[in-house]
Residue, then its C-alpha position, 0 to 999 in steps of 0.5 A: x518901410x511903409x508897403x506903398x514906398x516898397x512897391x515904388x522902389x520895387x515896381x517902378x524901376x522895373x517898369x521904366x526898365x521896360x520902357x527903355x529896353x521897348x524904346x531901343x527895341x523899337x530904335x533897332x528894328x528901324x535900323x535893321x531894316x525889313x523886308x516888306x517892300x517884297x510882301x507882294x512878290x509872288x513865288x508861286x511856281x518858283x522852286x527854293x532850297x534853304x539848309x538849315x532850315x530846321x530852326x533860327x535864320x533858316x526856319x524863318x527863311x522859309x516861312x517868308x519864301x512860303x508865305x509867298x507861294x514858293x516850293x521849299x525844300x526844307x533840309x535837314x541831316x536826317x530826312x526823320x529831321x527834315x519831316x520834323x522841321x515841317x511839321x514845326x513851320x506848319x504849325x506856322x504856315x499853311x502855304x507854300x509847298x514844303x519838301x523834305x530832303x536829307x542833305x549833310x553837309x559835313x558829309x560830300x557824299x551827302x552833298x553828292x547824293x542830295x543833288x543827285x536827288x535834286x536833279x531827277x525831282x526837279x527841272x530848276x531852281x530858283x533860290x538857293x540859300x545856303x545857311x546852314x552853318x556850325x560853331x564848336x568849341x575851338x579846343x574841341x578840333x572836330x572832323x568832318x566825314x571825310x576828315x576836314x576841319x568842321x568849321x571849314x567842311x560845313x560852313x564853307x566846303x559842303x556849300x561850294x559842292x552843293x552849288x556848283x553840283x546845282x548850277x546847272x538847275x539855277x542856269x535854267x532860270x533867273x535864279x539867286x545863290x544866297x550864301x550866309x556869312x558873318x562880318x566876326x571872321x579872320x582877315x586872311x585864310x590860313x592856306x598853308x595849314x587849311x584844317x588847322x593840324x599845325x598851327x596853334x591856336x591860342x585863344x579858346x574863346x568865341x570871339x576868337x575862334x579862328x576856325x569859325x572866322x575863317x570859314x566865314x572869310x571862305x564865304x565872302x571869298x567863294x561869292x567873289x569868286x563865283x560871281x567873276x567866274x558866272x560874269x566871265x562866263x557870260x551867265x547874267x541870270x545866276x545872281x550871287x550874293x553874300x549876306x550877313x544877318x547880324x547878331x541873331x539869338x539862335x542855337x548856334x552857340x549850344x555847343x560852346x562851353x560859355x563861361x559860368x556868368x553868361x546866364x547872369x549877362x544874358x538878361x541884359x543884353x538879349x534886348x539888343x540881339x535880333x529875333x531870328x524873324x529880323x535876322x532872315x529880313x535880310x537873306x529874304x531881301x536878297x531873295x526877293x527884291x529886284x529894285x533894292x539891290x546894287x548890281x556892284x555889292x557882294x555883302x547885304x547887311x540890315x537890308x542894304x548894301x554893305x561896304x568895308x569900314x561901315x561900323x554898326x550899332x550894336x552888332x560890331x560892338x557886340x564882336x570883339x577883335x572884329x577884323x579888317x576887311x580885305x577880300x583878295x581877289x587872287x585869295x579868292x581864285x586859290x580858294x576855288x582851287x583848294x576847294x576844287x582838289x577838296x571836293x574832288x571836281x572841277x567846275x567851270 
């Protein structure tokens, strides 16, 4: 075979590839939508706490807060980490003020404290985004400090303590609560056995991680119920809403055991995976925007209002065994409850 006719089979291939995958590309980021409409929002003088902000969704949150003015404290499970992590965003931005915090969520105590140190720091807050989040290993049942199932203790008990120990700093102005959740979560919450010490759990893989699931569905459900409750009360100026970034490549998966081919697979799908850049257009939206949002909806997904049965490309063909929604007001009110006897206080 003449050298011509090799490098026409060889390289062509791969250049029309190249187009195709910047052709969906392109596709995509018009139906994940971005929050520009907000680039003249001025944040200056606005205090912001965003957790897990040392990489991915939550970085990037920070970087789009503090681009435009805002006081961001940034933190991390260690203050080492959390000095670590603004060392990193400057390398990105120079603006904004940056502020390192210890915050654990898988800790109460470490919730505890931070708001302590929150409340003699500062006299408001203006946006809370609570983003931090884990995924282990299902086979690998893990515990928090005071002993509640991980996914569960992080992803939704730390962050129900954080924000209620923090309400009375968001009342004092016209403040956002942003709680980041995922639309891969269980239809139900297992009430009965909440850490998962009894009931058997069958399916080991990611995309059956009840565990995960349910601390997604304890999102939705605590912003339902916070939202009731803040209504109730007669509190108009805290805002509450749930947020779903979409399927974003991030270090969340590191520590599962994926299967051996997943090396081989991930070339060709990352294409259809959002940067965590695109990912935080979203929550910064729900931060941002005054005129874009619907005074009626809960979740915001690609930049706009999400309503249960709305299906998605590629995100809910990407998620496997995805559930049906059905966001129970009275599980909701048990939630709060539960998380109440939990934390070991009692909010109004």
């Amino acid at each position: 075979m003449e050298w011509g006719t090799l490098l026409w089979f060889s390289v062509v291939p791969c250049v029309v590839w190249a187009l195709v995958i910047r052709i969906i590309r392109a596709a995509l980021r018009e139906h994940w939508g971005v929050a520009k409409v907000n680039d003249d929002v001025d944040m200056r003088g606005r205090i912001a706490v965003v957790t897990g902000a040392g990489s991915g969704i939550g970085s990037e949150t920070v970087i789009g807060l503090a681009n435009r003015g805002a006081t961001v404290v940034v933190t991390g499970r260690t203050l080492k980490a959390a000095k670590k992590a603004i060392i990193r965003l400057r390398h990105r931005t120079f603006l904004g003020d940056l502020v390192p915090m210890k915050l654990e969520l898988s800790s109460l105590e470490s919730v505890t404290q931070f708001c302590d140190a929150m409340k003699i720091r500062f006299e408001r807050l203006d946006i809370l985004v609570n983003n931090a989040g884990v995924l282990m290993p299902v086979n690998k049942r893990m515990k928090s400090v005071e002993g509640f199932e991980i996914h569960f203790a992080v992803n939704h008990l730390g962050h129900f303590l954080l924000t209620n120990l923090l309400m009375p700093l968001l009342k004092k102005t016209e403040s956002r609560i942003i709680v980041i959740t995922s639309l891969n979560h269980r239809g139900s919450i297992n009430f009965e056995d909440l850490n998962y010490e009894k009931t058997k759990i069958t399916d080991f893989s990611m995309a059956g991680n009840v565990l995960y699931k349910q601390s997604k569905l304890a999102n939705i459900l605590f912003v339902q119920e916070l939202r009731r409750r803040l209504a109730s009360s007669g509190c108009s100026n805290v805002k509450a809403l749930a947020c779903c970034p979409g399927v974003v490549k991030t270090k969340i998966s590191r520590n599962l055991d994926l299967p051996w081919f997943a090396d081989f697979v991930r070339p060709f799908v990352d294409f259809l995976f959002k940067t965590p850049a695109q990912g935080a257009q979203t929550p910064l939206l729900c931060c941002l925007s005054n005129d874009m949002l619907d005074a009626n909806c809960i979740l915001y997904r690609h930049c706009k209002p999400w309503c249960p049965g709305d299906r998605s490309f590629p995100d809910d063909y990407l998620i496997s065994n995805v559930s049906t929604y059905n966001y129970s007001k009275e599980d909701a009110q048990k939630l709060w409850t539960d998380s109440e006897r939990f934390v070991g206080h009692t909010f109004d």
